[in-house]
VEXDREN-2710 file (C-alpha; in Angstrom, 1 decimal):
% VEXDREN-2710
k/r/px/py/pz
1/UNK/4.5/-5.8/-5.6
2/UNK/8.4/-5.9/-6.1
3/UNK/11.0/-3.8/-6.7
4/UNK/11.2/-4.9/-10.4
5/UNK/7.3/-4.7/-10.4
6/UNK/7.5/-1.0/-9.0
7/UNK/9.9/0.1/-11.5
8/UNK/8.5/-0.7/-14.2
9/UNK/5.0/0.2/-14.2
10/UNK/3.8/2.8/-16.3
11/UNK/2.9/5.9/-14.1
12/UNK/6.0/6.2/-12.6
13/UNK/7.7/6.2/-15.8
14/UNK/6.1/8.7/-16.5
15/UNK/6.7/10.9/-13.2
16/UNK/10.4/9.7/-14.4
17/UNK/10.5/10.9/-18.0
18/UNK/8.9/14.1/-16.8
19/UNK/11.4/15.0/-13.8
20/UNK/14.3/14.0/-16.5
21/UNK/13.1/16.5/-19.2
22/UNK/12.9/19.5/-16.3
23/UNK/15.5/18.9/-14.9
24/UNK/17.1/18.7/-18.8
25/UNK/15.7/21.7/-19.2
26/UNK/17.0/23.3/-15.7
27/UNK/20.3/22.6/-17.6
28/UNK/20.0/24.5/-20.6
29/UNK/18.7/27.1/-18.7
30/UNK/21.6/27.1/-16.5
31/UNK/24.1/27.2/-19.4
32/UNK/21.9/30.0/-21.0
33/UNK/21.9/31.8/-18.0
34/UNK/18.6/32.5/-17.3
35/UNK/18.2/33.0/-13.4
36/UNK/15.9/32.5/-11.6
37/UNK/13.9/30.0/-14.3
38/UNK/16.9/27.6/-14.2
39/UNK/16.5/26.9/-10.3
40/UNK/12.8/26.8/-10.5
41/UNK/13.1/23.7/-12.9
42/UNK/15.7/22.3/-10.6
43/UNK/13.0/22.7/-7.7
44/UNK/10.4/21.3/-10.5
45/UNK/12.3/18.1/-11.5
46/UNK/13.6/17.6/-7.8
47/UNK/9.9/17.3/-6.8
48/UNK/9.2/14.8/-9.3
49/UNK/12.6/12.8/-8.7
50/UNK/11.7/13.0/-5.1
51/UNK/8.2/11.4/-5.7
52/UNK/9.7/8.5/-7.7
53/UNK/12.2/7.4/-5.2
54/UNK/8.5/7.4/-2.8
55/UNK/6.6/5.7/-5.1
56/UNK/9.4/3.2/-5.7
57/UNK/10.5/3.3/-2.0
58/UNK/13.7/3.7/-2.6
59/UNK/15.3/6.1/-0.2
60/UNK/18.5/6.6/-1.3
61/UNK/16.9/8.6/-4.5
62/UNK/14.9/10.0/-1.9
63/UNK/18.0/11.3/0.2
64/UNK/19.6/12.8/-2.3
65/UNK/17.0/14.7/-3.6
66/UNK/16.3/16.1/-0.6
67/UNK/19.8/17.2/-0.3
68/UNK/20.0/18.6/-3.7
69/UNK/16.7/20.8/-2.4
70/UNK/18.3/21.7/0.6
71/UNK/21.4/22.7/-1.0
72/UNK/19.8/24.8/-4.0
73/UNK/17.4/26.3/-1.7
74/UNK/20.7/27.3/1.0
75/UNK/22.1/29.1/-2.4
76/UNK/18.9/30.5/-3.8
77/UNK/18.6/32.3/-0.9
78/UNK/21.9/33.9/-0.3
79/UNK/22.5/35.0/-4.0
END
């Protein structure tokens, strides 16, 4: 299967679609201000961004999702 192949088969754009709405919604939370529900999305759609980049091996999405965890979960737990 090839990249192309990968990217555009139906179950990961639906993973895709998915992670984009949460993390959509981990937006409007965050401009609402509701804390903590915002940063649980963010943890939600970094999960499911984090599985796309696996399922489409592609580790660069894959590296900075991990980072964005990392960092979010480094100021969840010192607020």
């Amino acid at each position: 299967m090839t990249i192309t192949d990968a990217r555009n088969s139906a179950p990961v754009d639906v993973v895709k679609w998915i992670a984009t709405v949460v993390q959509l919604v981990g937006y409007g939370l965050t401009g609402l201000g509701l804390t903590p529900w915002n940063i649980w999305a963010f943890f939600v759609g970094i999960a499911l961004w984090f599985a796309v980049g696996a399922m489409w091996k592609d580790k660069a999405i894959m590296v900075v999702h991990v980072g964005a965890f990392v960092s979010l979960m480094i100021g969840y737990l010192n607020a």
